[in-house]
VEXMI-85210 format. One record per residue (C-alpha): residue in one letter; x, y, z. Coordinates in steps of 0.001 Angstrom, whole numbers, plus 500000, padded with zeros to 6 digits. Each point is the difference from the previous one (the first is absolute). Example, Ala and Ser with C-alpha at 12.3 -4.5 7.8 and 13.67 -1.06 7.14 Angstrom:
2
A512300495500507800
S501370503440499340
# end
This chain:
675
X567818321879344283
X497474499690502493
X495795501023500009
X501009503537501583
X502593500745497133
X499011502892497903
X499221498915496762
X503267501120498259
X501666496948501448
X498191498311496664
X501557500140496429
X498159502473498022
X498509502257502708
X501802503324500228
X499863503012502459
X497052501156497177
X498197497024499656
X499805499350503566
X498204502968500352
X497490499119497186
X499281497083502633
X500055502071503189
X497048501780498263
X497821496636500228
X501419499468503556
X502827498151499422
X502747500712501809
X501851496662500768
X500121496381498536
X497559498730502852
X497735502956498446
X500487498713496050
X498852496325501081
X497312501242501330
X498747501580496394
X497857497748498961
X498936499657496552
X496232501662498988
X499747497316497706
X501538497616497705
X500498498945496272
X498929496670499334
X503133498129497919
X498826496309500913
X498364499722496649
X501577502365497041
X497705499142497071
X500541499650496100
X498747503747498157
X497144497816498477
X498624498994503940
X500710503768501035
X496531501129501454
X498798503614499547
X497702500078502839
X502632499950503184
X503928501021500004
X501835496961499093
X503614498838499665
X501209499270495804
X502659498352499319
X501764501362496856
X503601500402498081
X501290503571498882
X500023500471495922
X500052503492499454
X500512503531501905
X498979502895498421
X501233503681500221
X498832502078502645
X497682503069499461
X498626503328501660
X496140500251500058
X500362503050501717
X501770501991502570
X500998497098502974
X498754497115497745
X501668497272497999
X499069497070498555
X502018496933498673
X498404497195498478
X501495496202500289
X499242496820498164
X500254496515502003
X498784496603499042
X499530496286501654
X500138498640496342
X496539499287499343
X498808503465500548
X501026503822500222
X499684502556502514
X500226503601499623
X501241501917503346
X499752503335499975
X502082501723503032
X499687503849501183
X502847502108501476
X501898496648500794
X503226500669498021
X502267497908502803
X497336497011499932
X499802499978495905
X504176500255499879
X499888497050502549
X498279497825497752
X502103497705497659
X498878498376496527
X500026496455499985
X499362499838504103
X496789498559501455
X498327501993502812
X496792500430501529
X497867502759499236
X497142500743502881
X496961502319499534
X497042500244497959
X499832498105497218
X498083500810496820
X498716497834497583
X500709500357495914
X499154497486497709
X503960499576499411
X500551499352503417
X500125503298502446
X501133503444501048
X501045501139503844
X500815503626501162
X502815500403502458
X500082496312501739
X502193499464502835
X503319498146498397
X501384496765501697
X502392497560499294
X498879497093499044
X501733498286502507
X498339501379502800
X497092497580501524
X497377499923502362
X498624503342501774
X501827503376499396
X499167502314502680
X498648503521499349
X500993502344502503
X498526503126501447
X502329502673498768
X500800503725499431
X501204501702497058
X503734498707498663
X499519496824501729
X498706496865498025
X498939496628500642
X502900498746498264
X502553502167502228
X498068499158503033
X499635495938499672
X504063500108498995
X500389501636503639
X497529497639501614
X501715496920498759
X503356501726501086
X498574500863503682
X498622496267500802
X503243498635498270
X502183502075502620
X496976500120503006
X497630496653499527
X502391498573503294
X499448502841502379
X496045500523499213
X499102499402503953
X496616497984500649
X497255501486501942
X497935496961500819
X500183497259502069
X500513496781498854
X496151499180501409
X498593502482497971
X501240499423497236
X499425496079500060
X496079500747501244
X499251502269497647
X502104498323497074
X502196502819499135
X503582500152498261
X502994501859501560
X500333503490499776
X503138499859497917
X497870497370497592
X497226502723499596
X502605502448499055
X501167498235497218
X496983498535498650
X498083503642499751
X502799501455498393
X500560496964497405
X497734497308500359
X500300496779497731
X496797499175499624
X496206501273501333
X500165497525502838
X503479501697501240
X498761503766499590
X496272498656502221
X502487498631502645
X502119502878500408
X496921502514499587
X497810497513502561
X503060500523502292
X500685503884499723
X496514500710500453
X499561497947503086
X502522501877501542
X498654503460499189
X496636499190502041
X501392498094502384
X502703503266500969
X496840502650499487
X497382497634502395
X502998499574502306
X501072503895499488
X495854500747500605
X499466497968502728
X503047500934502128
X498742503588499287
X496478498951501687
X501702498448502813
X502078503201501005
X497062502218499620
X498491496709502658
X502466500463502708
X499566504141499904
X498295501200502916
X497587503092499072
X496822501226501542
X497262498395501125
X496505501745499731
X497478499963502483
X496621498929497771
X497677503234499771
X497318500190498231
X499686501423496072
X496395499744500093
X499911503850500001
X501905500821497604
X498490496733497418
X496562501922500731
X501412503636498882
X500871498929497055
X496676500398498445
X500018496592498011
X499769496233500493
X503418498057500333
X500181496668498117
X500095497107501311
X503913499510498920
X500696503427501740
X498192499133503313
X502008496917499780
X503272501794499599
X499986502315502263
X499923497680502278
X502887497519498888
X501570503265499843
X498828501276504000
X500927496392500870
X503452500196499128
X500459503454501360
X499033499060503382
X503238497894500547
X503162500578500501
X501726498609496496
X499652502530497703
X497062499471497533
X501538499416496499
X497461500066498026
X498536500032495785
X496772501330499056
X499751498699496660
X496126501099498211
X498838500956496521
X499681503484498924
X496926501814501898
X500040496858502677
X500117502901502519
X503893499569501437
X499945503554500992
X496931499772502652
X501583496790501630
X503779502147500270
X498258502482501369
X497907498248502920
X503699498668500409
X500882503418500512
X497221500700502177
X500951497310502316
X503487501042500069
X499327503726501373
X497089498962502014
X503236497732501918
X502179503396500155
X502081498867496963
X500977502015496341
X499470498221496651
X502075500816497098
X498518498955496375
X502396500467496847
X498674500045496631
X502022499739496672
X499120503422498940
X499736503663500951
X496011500047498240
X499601496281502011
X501047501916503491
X498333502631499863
X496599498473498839
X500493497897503006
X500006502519502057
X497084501848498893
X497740496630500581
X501869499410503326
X499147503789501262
X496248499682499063
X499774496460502007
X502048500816503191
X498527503974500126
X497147498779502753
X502466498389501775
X502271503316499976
X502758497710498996
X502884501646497839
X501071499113496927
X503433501075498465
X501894499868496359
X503264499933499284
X501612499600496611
X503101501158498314
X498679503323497872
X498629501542503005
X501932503420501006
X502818499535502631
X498052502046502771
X496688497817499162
X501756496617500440
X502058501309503105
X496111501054501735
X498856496265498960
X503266498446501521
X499664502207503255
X495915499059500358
X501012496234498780
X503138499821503516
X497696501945501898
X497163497399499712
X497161502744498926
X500294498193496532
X498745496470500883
X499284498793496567
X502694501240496853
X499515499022496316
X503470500585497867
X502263498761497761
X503374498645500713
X500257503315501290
X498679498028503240
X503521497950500319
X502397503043499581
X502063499754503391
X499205503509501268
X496072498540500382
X499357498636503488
X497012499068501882
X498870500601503130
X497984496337500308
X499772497989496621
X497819496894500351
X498817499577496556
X501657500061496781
X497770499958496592
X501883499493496364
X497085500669497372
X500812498150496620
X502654498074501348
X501160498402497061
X501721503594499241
X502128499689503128
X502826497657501111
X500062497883503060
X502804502178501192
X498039503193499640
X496909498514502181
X502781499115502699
X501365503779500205
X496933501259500481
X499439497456503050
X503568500916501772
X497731503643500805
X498002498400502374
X500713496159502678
X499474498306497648
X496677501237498627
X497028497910498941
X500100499482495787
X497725500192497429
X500274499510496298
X497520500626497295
X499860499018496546
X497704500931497750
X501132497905497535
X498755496240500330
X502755497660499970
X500117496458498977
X500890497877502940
X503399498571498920
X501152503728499357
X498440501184502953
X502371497711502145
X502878500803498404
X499099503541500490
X498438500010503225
X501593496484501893
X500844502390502790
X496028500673500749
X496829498788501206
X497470500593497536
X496016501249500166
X498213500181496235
X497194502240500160
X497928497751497717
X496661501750499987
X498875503060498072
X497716503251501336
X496576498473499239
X499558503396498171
X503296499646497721
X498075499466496004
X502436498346497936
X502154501989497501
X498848499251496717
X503023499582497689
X500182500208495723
X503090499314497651
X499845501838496961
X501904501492497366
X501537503041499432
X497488500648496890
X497509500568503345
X502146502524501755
X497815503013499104
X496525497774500784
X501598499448503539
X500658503929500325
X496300500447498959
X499322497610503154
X501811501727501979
X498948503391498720
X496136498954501039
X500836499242503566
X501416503236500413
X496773500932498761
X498368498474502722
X502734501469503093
X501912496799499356
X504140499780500085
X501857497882497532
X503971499327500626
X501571499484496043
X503552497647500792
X503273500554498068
X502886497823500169
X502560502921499072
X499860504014501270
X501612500961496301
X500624498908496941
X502639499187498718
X501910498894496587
X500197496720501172
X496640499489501651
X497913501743496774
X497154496822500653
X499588500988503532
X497203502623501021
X501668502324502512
X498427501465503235
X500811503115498968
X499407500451496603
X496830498198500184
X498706502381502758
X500658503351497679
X498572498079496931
X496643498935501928
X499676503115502055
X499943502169496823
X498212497708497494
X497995497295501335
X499431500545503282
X499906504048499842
X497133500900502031
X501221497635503186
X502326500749502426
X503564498027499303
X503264499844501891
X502983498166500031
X501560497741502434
X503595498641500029
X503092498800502090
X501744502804498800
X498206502950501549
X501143501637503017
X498181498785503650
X497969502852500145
X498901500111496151
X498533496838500248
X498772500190503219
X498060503059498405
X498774497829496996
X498623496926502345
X498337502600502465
X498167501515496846
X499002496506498891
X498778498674503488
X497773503338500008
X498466498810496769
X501570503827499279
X501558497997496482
X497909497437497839
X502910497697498212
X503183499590501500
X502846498743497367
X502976497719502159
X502706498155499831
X499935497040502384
X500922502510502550
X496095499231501077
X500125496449500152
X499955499467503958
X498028501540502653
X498399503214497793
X495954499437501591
X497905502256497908
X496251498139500218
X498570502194497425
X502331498808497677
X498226497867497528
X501984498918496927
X503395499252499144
X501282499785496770
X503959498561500032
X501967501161496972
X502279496969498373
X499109497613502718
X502072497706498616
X503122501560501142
X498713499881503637
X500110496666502334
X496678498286500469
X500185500861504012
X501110503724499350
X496830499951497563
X498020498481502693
X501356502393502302
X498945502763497715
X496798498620499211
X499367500024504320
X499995504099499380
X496577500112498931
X497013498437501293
X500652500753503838
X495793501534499943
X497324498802499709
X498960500806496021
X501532497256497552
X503631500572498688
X501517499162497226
X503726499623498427
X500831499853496458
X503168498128499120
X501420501552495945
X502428497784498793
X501222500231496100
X502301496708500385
X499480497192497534
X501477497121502319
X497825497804500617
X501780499322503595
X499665503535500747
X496173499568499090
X500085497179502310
X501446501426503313
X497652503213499808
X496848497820499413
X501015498908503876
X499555503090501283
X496687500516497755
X498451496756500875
X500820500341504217
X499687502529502642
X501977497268502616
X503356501587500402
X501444496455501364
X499020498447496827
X501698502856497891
X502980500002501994
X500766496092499734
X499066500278496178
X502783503321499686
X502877498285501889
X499208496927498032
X500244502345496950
X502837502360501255
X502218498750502400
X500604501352504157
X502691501600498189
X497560503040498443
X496829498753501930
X498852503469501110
X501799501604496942
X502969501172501747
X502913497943501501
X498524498951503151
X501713501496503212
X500864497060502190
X499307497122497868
X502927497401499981
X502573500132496824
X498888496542499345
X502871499112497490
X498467496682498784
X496555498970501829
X496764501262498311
X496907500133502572
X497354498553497891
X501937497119498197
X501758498874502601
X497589499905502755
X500440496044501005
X503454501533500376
X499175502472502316
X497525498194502076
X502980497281500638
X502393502777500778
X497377501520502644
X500037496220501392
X503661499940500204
X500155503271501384
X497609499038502864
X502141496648501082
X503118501778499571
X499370502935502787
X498271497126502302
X503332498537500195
X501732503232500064
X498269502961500664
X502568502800499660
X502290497940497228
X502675499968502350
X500381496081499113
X503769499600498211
X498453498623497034
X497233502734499514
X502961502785500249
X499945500098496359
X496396500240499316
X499959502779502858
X502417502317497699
X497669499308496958
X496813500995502100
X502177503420500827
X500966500636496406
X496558499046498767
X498126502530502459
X502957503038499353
X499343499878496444
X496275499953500381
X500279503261502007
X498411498051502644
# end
């Protein structure tokens, strides 16, 4: 048995259980010791039923006296009570649908029960604890898992995989690294994350397994930056955007002055600009992409901008048309729902070179789309694309100039591990005309006093967008206001005499390209939405938002949302209704009350929520970081970058025998972060 043996070379894994663990990406023993636990039950100090606390989960130590019968409740649920004592007190366990566990369980045996405890004034009741022998000691690791896999199955295969594999786990760091940066052996971290003896073994093993996770992605990042270095594209000659600045008919920022030229600066050598324009929502990112774009065609090159959606695109190119009309520059769109003869005239203008500036989809990297002269490549919302995607788009052109946008503000540690491959520009300043949203959390007993706002702007020839976080009901989601449900209620009750319409992800291209035309015309007065308006939708008479449930949205998708409306000049507001009674949930929604500064929302939301579901969807191209966490360990990750950065000055390409193994981590890393 080596690490590449399928996992049926262990006892107790069968051609069906192996596939339970080929559905959590496990599909060899070098895979399974690299499950690491999500957590762990504390067994270091069992207590007495009297010391039992009722505030936390906690580990109770107690001997079996009595199992009782089992019973049906109702269809699919039983319930067996058992009796257990340490001899100075009772418990009462009650365990549901856990016929195998109960039948386990033998009077007159000790055993730990884990869970939460409940306090009686004979001692104390528990409801389906985890059941360990009382043998067992220190940490027991809970694993990630699947359903028909347990814990219990899975830690009996771990123990069986080091037994057989401990010997042949190879290390990946040299012996200076590791002694510099006081770090155990790989093989070392293995065991001690899988079943650590004490705290100070699991921080060791955890100190050491997240060290290497930066140090691979900063390496992975940087050797990424360096090939992008060594490309030769083109250089631009430096012509003037003066024009174009002036035909805009307002007053760049400061920021965007400055930008444009970091950006013109880079564009004018020969290494490929690679490039993030990171700025909060209404910062004006669009304006300094398209002076960009400007300077591009004025040098005889094509720009290509892709957008995460069809509604995105296409709004793009309506603002794009209106700015580059004087300059009788074209402007082109290309997305998937367009008719096969309409995207086959786009492709033809886009080879031809009458196009010279396309907005799209990832309809833009479909092989059959070539350009006659791509210079500049634009990804709007980046945080929706992978690295990978970015890069297909550049093999149209020699390699082309790049830009990135993100509306979203991103906290600096997660904007390296997102963006290590970049040079960055924050557009830090804000339209001097920009009012700040003002932003209420209320209760759902207010819902109808926030239609009545909303009712007397439309009064006035105001808009008002009304958020759901669900298009239908359904039997499970009864709590949740839907999109569409809520639009027929309001349209025929409370908001009768205004124009209402319905927007969703759902709807085909051209039905809600219909609905957002009608809404930009100020042709409908309250538009009801999924999230499906969250980025780019730029309606300036829009003055109120009201955001349905906002406590199942993230606190940057509600910022996002909230940067729909006031993009005038009148003041804006958004109303966030929330019926939850957590007091946490109260909390993280007060953030976005109290603060217009998307920065400060974003650090306070990843602090809350994880990279993981930071923008409320499973970010595309953010490392699978198996055990490092980018706000608690950031010593960690500051160390790795340091590491990283003496590393490649010894051995730039990693071609050093000793760095051979970190070189085939770096690759794994970046393949499985669709990099």
């Amino acid at each position: 048995m080596d690490l590449t043996s399928r996992l049926t070379a262990l006892k107790g894994v069968g051609e069906k259980r192996e596939k339970l663990y080929q559905k959590l990406g496990i599909n060899c023993i070098g895979d399974l010791l690299e499950h690491y636990p999500r957590g762990y039950l504390d067994l270091t100090g069992s207590l007495a039923i009297k010391d039992a606390s009722d505030e936390h989960p906690c580990a109770v130590r107690a001997t079996v006296t009595q199992k009782g019968a089992t019973h049906p409740v109702r269809r699919g649920l039983t319930v067996t009570k058992v009796r257990a004592t340490d001899m100075e007190r009772d418990l009462l366990i009650t365990f549901f649908n856990a016929k195998y566990t109960v039948d386990a369980l033998e009077i007159g045996r000790e055993y730990i029960f884990y869970g939460d405890f409940i306090r009686r004034l004979t001692g104390g009741e528990m409801n389906s604890p985890v059941v360990i022998s009382a043998e067992e000691s220190g940490f027991l690791p809970q694993y990630p898992l699947t359903e028909g896999l347990s814990s219990k199955m899975v830690s009996a295969q771990m123990k069986a995989a080091l037994e057989g594999c401990q010997s042949r786990i190879k290390e990946t760091l040299s012996t200076e690294i590791m002694q510099k940066y006081g770090l155990c052996s790989k093989a070392e971290a293995i065991c001690g994350i899988h079943f650590p003896v004490d705290q100070a073994e699991l921080e060791k093993a955890k100190k050491r397994l997240v060290f290497e996770e930066f140090l691979a992605f900063s390496l992975g990042m940087s050797l990424t930056k360096g090939r992008v270095r060594e490309e030769s594209g083109n250089a631009f000659a430096n012509l003037s955007t003066e024009e174009f600045i002036r035909s805009l008919g307002f007053e760049l920022t400061g920021a965007q002055k400055r930008v444009i030229e970091e950006c013109k600066k880079d564009m004018c050598s020969a290494v490929p600009m690679s490039r993030l324009i990171q700025g909060d929502v209404g910062s004006g990112k669009t304006a300094v992409a398209a002076a960009c774009m400007y300077f591009a065609a004025k040098n005889g090159f094509q720009s290509a901008m892709m957008a995460p959606t069809e509604v995105l695109a296409a709004q793009h190119k309506t603002t794009l048309e209106k700015m580059f009309a004087p300059f009788g520059i074209k402007v082109g769109l290309l997305t998937g729902s367009m008719k096969a003869s309409e995207k086959a005239a786009v492709k033809s203008q886009i080879e031809s070179g009458e196009i010279a500036i396309v907005t799209g989809t990832h309809a833009l990297i479909q092989e059959d789309v070539a350009f006659k002269s791509l210079g500049l490549i634009i990804t709007d919302e980046q945080h929706r694309f992978g690295v990978r995607q970015r890069m297909a788009l550049g093999k149209k052109g020699n390699a082309p100039h790049t830009i990135v946008m993100s509306a979203t503000p991103i906290p600096r540690t997660l904007a390296f591990v997102l963006y290590g491959d970049l040079d960055v520009s924050v557009l830090d300043e804000m339209p001097k005309n920009r009012i700040p949203v003002k932003t209420y959390l209320v209760g759902p007993e207010l819902s109808q006093r926030a239609l009545g706002f909303v009712r007397n702007f439309a009064k006035e020839g105001k808009q008002s967008y009304i958020v759901c976080p669900l298009i239908e009901r359904t039997e499970d989601s009864l709590p949740l206001e839907a999109a569409a449900d809520l639009a027929e209620q309001i349209a025929g009750q409370e908001l009768v005499d205004c124009n209402v319409d319905l927007l969703h992800g759902r709807m085909k291209p051209a039905e809600k390209e219909r609905v957002m035309n009608a809404f930009a015309e100020n042709r409908l007065q309250v538009l009801v939405s999924t999230t499906v308006i969250e980025v780019g939708v730029d309606v300036p008479n829009a003055v109120c938002m009201v955001i349905e449930n906002a406590d199942r949205f993230g606190l940057s998708q509600l910022h996002q949302l909230r940067g729909r409306v006031g993009r005038g000049t009148e003041q804006s507001y958004c109303i966030l209704i929330s019926g939850s009674k957590s007091a946490e949930t109260k909390r993280r929604l007060e953030v976005i009350a109290k603060t217009t500064d998307g920065f400060k929302v974003a650090e306070e939301d990843l602090k809350l929520r994880g990279p993981g579901d930071f923008f409320g969807y499973r970010q595309s191209g953010l490392p699978m970081l198996k055990m490092a966490d980018m706000m608690t360990d950031i010593k960690l990750l500051e160390l790795a970058k340091k590491a990283c950065s003496e590393i490649l000055e010894e051995d730039p390409r990693l071609s050093k025998p000793e760095n051979a193994a970190l070189s085939r981590n770096i690759q794994k890393l970046l393949e499985e972060t669709a990099m």
